[in-house]
Structure formats: structure tokens, C-alpha cells
N, C-alpha and C positions, 0 to 999 in steps of 0.2 A: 504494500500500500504506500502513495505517496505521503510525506511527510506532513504533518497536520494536527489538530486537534480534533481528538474522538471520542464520545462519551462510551464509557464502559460500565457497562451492568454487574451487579454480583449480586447473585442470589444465595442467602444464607438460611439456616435452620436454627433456631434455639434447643440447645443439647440440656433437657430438663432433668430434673434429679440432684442438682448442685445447689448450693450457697451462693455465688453469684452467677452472674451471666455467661455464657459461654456461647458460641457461634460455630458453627460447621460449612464451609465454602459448599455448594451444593452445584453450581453453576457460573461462569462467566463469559461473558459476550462482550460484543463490542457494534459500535453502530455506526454503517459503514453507508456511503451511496448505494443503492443498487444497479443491478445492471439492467437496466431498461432505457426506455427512451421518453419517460417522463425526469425532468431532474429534482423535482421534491421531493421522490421515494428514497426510503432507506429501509435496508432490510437488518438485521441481527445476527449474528455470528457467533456463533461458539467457538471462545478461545482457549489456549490453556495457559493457565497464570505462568508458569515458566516462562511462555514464550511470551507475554507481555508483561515479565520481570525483566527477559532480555533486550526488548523494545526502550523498554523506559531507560535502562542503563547506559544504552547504546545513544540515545536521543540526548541527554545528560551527559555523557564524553562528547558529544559532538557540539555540543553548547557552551562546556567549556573549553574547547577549542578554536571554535570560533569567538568566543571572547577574548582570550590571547591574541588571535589576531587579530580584533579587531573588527570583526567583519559579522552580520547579523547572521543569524543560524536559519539555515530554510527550515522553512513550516510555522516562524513564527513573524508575530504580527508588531 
């Protein structure tokens, strides 16, 4: 995907039986254009957190890099 801002869903459970709160990842997605030929639609996607632990890291090295040099980071505004 090109470089950008994307809202990301996480659907979580309440793991009951405890003393406080606790949460269980169940789902995450991400929300993307679709592929048609209206440009308002977007569809959902199923991701896997790894790989948008990797995105975000990667997007974050590259932002600090183009801060050193001086120069805006694509994807952002």
C-alpha cells in the first residue's frame, strides 16, 4: 500500500473471571480504498499485528531519517 494514513480497527474481548480488566486481541483490520470504480468506497482488511508492528516501525525509521535530512517524509501532511 502507498504510504499514508489509515485507520485501523481492533476488535477485542473482555477475558472475565479476574480482578481487573483484561482484553484478548480477537481481530484487526485496517481500512483501505477499494478496488472499484467509485472513489468513496473502502473496504476492511484483515491484518496481522506483526505485520502492522512492522509497518509502523518501518514508517518511524523513515521519519527519522528524513528528519536528519531535512527533507518531509512521504505520506505525510
Amino acid at each position: 500500500m502507498p504510504p499514508g494514513d489509515y485507520e485501523v480497527v481492533t476488535d477485542e474481548e473482555l477475558i472475565e473471571g479476574l480482578s481487573f480488566a483484561v482484553y484478548r486481541r480477537i481481530s484487526t483490520a485496517i481500512i483501505v480504498p477499494a478496488q472499484s470504480h467509485k472513489a468513496s468506497t473502502v473496504e476492511m482488511v484483515a491484518i496481522d499485528p506483526r505485520d502492522l508492528q512492522s509497518a509502523q516501525d518501518q514508517d518511524a525509521v523513515t521519519k527519522q531519517f528524513s528528519a536528519v535530512e531535512g527533507k518531509p517524509a512521504s505520506g505525510t501532511s
